[in-house]
Phi, psi and omega in degrees: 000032211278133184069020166269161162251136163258124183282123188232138211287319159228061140260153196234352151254131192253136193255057139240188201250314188317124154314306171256021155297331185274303195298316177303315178299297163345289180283332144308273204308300177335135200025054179283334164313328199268312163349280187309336191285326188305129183318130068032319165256027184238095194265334175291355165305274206282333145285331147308323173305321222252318171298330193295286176319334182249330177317292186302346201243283170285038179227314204270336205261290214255357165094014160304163187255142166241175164217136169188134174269177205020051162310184156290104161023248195318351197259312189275164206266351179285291204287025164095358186281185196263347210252156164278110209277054164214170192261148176224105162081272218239146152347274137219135160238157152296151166210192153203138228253131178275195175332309198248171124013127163020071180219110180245141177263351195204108215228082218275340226199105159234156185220150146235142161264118168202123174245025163242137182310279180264144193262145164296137178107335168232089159271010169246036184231140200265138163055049165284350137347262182297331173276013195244344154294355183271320164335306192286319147287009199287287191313011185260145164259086202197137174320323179237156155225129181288094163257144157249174169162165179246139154259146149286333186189133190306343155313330159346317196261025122319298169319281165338269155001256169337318203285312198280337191283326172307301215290309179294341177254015195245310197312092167330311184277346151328118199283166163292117199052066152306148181255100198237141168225155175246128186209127204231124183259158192237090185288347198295288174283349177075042190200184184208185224221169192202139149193162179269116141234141188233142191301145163283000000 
């Protein structure tokens, strides 16, 4: 588990380096009890908390435009809400928008979320979930990049660990010190685990 950090509720220091890797975790832990109360098998519960919370954390704290789908009601524009209820590419992202129409100038944020371990269809494949959604940021052209995902048992990130530092310091067209953070929730301990890699 060597460079994950355990977000621990009471400590007041988060041990990343990034500015807004500390603000994301900071806004994940928050109410994090509830997090955990939610069913497990009602898996848009627990992806909605994680999008409602970073939609609002980028529009209200840095003034981004988001697009994610499966917000909260109350949240999406038929009901009078700021976000746009659809997916563009990614999960969610920040972006900012130029002068026109479909003109973006800035992509500050993309995140994926995945809480299944194996995808159908690759069951000899370890964490084929999460790696087939990681991809999909390896490959962004954006300032930051966002994995969520759950381990069963911290060994998990042995495996992990290797799998993302490769794939990220291997990928060619990735600039040198792309910025990526992981934030791996733990139901077990109720709490979730983090690290930064940034490509050499």
């Amino acid at each position: 588990m060597t460079n994950w950090t355990e977000y621990k509720i009471d400590k007041h220091s988060i041990k990343a380096t990034e500015k807004l890797s500390k603000v994301i975790i900071k806004e994940l832990a928050h109410e994090l009890d509830k997090f955990f109360q939610f069913d497990t098998k009602i898996r848009p519960q627990r992806t909605r908390f994680v999008k409602d919370k970073l939609a609002l954390l980028g529009h209200n704290k840095f003034k981004y435009k988001v697009y994610a789908n499966g917000l909260s009601p109350n949240l999406t524009q038929l009901n009078g809400g700021t976000f746009k209820n659809s997916e563009w590419l990614y999960d969610l992202h920040w972006y900012v928008e130029g002068k026109n129409n479909y003109t973006t100038t800035r992509m500050p944020l993309v995140m994926e979320c995945e809480w299944q371990q194996k995808r159908r269809g690759d069951r000899n494949v370890d964490f084929s979930g999460i790696k087939y959604d990681f991809q999909k940021l390896l490959v962004a052209n954006a300032e930051f990049r966002l994995m969520i995902f759950k381990v069963i048992r911290p060994t998990d990130f042995n495996h992990l660990t290797e799998y993302f530092e490769d794939n990220i310091n291997n990928y060619e067209h990735l600039p040198s010190g792309s910025k990526f953070l992981f934030i791996a929730f733990y139901d077990k301990g109720k709490t979730f685990y983090y690290q930064e890699i940034f490509k050499q």
